[in-house]
N, CA, C and O atoms as a Tinker XYZ file with bonds, in Angstrom:
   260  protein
     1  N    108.418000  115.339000   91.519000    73     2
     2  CA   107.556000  115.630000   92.638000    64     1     3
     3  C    107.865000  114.672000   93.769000    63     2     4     5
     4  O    108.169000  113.481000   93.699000    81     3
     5  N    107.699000  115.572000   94.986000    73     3     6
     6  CA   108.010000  114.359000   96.149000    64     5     7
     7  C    106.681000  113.893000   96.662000    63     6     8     9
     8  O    105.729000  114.503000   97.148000    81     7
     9  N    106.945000  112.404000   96.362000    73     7    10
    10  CA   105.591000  111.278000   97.162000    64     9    11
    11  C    105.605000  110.281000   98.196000    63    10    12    13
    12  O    106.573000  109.610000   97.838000    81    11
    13  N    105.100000  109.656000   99.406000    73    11    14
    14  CA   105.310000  109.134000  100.009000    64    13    15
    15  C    104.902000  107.349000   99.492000    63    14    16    17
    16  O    103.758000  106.898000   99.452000    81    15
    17  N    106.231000  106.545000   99.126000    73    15    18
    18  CA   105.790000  105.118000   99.198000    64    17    19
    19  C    106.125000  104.072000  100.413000    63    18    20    21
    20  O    107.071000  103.892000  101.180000    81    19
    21  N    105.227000  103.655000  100.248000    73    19    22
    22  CA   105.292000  102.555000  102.022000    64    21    23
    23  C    105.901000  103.170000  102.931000    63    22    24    25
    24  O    106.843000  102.521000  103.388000    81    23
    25  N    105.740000  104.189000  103.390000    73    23    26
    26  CA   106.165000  105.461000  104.070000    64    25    27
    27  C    107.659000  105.784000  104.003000    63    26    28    29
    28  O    108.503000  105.748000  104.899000    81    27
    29  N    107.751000  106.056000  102.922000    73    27    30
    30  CA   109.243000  106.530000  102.529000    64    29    31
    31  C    108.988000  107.680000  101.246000    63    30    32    33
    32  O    108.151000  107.746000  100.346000    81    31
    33  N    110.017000  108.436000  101.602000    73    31    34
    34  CA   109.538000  109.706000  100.707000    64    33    35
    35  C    110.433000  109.489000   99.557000    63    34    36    37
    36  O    111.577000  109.057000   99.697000    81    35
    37  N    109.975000  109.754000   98.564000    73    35    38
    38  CA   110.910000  109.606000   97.134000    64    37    39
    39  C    110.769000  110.783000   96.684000    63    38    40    41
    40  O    110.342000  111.830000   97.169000    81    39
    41  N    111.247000  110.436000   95.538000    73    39    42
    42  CA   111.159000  112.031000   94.248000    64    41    43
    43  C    111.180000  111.015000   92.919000    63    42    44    45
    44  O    111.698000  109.923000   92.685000    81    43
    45  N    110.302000  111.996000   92.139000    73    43    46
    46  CA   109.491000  110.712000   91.164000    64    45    47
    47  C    109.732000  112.080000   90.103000    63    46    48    49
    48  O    110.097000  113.174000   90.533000    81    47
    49  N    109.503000  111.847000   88.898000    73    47    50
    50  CA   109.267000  112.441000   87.876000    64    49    51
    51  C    107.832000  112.055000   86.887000    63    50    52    53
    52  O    107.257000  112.747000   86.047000    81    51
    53  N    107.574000  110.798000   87.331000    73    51    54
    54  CA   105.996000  110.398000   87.048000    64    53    55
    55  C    104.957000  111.268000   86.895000    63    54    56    57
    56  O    105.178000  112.364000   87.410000    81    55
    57  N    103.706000  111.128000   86.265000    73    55    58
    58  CA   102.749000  112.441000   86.746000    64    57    59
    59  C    101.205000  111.081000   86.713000    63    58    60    61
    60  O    100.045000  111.485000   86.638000    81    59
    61  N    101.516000  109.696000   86.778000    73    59    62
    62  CA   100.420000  109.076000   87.098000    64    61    63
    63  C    100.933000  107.907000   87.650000    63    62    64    65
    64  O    102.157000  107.787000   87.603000    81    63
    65  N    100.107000  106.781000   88.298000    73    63    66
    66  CA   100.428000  105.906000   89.650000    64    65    67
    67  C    100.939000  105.055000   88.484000    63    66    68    69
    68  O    102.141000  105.019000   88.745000    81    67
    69  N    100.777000  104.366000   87.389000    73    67    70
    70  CA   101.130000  103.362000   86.320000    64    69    71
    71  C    102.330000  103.772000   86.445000    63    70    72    73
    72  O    103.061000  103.216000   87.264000    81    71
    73  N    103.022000  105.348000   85.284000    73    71    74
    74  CA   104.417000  105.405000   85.764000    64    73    75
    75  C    105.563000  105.672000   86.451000    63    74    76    77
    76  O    106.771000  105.739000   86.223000    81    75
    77  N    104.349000  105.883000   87.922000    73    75    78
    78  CA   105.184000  105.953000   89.080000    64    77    79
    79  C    105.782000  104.561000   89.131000    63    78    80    81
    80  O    107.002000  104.551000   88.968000    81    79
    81  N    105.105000  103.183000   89.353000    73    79    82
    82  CA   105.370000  102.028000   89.455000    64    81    83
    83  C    106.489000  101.421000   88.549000    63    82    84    85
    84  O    107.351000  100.592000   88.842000    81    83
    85  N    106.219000  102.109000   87.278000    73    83    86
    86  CA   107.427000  101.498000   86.613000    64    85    87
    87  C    108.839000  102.443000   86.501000    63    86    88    89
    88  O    109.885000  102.188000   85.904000    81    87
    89  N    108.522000  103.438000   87.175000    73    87    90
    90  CA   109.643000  104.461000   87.013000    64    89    91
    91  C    110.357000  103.971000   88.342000    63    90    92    93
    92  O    111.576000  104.145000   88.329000    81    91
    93  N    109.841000  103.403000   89.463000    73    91    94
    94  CA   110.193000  102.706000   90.609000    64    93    95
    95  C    110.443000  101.207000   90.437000    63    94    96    97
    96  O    110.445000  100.599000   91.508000    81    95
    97  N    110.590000  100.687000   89.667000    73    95    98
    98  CA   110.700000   99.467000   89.398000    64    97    99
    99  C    109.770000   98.205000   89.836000    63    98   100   101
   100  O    110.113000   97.026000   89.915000    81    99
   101  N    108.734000   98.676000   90.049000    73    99   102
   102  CA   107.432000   98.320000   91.075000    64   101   103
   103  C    106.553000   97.242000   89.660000    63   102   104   105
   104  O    105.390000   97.639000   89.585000    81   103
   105  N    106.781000   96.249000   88.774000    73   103   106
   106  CA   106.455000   96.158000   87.528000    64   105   107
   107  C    105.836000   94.459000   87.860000    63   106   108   109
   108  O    105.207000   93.775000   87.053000    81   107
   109  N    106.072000   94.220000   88.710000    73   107   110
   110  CA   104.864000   92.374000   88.954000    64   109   111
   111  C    103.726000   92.791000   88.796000    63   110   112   113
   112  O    103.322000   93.926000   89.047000    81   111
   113  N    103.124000   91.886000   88.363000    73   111   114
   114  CA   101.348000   92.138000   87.720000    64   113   115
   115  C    100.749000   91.410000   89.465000    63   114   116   117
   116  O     99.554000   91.127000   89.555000    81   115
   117  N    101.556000   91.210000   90.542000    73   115   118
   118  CA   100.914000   90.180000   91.375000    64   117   119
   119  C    100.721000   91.696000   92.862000    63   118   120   121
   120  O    100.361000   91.590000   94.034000    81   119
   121  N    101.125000   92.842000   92.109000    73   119   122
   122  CA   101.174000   93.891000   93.565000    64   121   123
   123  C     99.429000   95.051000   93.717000    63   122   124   125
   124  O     98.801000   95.445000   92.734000    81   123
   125  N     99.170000   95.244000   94.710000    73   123   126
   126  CA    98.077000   95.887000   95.066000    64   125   127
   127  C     98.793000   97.223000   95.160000    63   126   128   129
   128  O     99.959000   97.447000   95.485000    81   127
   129  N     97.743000   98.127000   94.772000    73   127   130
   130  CA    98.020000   99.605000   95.289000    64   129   131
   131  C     97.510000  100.395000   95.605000    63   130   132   133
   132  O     96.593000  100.630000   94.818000    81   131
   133  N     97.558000  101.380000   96.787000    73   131   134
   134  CA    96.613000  101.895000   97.526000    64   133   135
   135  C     97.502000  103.926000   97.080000    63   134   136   137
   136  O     98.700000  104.200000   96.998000    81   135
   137  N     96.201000  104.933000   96.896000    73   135   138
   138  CA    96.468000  106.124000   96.751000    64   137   139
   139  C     95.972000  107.038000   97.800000    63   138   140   141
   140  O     94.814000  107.440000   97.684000    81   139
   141  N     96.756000  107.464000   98.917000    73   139   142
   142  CA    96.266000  108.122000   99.723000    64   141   143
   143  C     95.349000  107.451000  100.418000    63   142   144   145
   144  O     94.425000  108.169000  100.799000    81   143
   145  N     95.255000  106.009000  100.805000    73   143   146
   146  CA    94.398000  105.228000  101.571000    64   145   147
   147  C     93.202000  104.464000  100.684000    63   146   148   149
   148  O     92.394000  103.743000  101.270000    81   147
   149  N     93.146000  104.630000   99.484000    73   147   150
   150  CA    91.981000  104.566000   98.572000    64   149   151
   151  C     92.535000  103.476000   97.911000    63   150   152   153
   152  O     93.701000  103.667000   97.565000    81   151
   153  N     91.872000  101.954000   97.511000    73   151   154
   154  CA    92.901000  100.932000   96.566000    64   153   155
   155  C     92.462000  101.492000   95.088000    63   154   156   157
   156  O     91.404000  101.937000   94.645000    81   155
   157  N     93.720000  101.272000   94.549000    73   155   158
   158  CA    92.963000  101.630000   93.145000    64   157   159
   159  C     93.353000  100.350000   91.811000    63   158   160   161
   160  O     94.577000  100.278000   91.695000    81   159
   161  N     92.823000   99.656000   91.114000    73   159   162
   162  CA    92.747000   98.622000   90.633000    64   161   163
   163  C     94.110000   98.495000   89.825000    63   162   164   165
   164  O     94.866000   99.438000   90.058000    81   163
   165  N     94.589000   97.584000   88.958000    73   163   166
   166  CA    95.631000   97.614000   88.219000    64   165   167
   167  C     94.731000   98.266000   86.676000    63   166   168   169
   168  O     95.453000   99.075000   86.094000    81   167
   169  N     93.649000   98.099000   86.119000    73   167   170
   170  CA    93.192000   98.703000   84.773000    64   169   171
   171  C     93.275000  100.181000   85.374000    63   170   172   173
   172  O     93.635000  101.011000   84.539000    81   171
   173  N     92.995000  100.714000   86.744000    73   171   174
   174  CA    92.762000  102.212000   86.563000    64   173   175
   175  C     94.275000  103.339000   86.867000    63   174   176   177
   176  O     94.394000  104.564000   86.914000    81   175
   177  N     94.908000  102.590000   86.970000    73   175   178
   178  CA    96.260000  103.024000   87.457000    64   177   179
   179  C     96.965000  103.736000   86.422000    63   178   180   181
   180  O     97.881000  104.458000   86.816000    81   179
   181  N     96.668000  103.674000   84.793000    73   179   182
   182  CA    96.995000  104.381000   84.300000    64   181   183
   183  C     96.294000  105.945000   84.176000    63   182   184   185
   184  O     96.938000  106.915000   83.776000    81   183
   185  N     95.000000  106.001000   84.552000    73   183   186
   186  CA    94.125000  107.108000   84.180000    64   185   187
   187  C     94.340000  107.692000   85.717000    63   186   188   189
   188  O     93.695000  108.722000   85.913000    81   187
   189  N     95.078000  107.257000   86.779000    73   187   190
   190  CA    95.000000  108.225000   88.138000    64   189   191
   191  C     96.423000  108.774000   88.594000    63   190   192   193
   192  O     97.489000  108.219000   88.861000    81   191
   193  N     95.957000  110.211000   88.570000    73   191   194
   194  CA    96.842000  111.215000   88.283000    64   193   195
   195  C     97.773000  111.172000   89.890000    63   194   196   197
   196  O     97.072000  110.883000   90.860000    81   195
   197  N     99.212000  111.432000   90.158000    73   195   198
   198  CA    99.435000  111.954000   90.730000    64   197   199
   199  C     99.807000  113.431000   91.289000    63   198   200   201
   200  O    100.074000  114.234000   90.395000    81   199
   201  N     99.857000  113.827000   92.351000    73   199   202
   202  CA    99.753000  115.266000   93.115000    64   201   203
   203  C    101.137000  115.317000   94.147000    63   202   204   205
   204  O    101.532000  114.436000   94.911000    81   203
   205  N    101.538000  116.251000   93.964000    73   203   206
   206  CA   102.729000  116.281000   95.040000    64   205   207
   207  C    102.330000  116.246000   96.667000    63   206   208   209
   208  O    101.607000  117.055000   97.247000    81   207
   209  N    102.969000  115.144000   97.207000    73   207   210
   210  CA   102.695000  114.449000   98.538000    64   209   211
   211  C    101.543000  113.629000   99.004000    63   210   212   213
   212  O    101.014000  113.421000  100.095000    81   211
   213  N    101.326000  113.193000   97.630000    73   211   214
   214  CA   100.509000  111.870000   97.271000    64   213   215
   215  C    101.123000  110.662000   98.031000    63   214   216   217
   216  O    102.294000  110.362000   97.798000    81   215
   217  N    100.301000  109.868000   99.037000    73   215   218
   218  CA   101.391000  108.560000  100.042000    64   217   219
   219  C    100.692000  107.369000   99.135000    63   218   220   221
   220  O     99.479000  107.226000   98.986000    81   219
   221  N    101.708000  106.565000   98.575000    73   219   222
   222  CA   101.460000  105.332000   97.802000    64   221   223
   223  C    101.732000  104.328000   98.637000    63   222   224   225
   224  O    102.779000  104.371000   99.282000    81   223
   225  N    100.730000  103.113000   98.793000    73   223   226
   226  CA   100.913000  101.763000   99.507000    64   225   227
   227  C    100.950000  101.246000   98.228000    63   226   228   229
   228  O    100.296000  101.554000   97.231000    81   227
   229  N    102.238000   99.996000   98.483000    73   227   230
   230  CA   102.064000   99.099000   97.547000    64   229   231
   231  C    102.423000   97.919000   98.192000    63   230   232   233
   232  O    103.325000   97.947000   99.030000    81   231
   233  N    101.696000   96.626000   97.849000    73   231   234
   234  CA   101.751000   95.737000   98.615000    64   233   235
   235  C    101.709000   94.033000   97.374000    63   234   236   237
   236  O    100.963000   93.890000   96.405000    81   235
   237  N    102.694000   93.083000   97.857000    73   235   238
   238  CA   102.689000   92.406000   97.630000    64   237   239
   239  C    101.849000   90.877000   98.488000    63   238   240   241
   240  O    101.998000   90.634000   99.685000    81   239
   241  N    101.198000   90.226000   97.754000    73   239   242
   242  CA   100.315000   88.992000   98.225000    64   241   243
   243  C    101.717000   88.252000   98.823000    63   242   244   245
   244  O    102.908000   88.304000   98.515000    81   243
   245  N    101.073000   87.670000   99.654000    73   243   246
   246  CA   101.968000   86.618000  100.769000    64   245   247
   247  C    101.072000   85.468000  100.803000    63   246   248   249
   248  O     99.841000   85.456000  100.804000    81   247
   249  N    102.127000   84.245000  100.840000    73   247   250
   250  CA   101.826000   82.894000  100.441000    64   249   251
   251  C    102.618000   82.156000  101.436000    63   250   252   253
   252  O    103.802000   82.284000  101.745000    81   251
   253  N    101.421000   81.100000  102.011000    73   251   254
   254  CA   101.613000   80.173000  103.089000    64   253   255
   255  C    100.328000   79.550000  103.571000    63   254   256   257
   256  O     99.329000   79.176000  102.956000    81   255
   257  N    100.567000   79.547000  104.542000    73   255   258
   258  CA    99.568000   78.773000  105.350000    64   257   259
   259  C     99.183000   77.969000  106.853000    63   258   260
   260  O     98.086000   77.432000  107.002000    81   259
């Protein structure tokens, strides 16, 4: 299915956001992820389904100061 991540369109074979992430190589326990604008936690990411042209944010914490 084609999905949009960090606004880039892929093609995934996944059918939920958990193994979208690891089917994308997306696998640090330190990244946030957002479904269609909505964040959705790291425990619920296995139980939320994806849909074709589903836009995934994924975002890594930044460190400084």
């Amino acid at each position: 299915m084609k999905i949009t991540l960090n606004a880039e369109t892929r093609e995934i074979q996944a059918t939920t956001l958990d193994a979208a992430m690891r089917e994308l190589g997306l696998t640090s326990q330190a990244l946030a992820t957002a479904l269609n604008g909505a964040f959705v936690s790291r425990a619920k990411r296995a139980a939320t389904p994806l849909n074709e042209g589903d836009r995934i944010e994924v975002l890594a914490p930044m460190q400084g100061g």
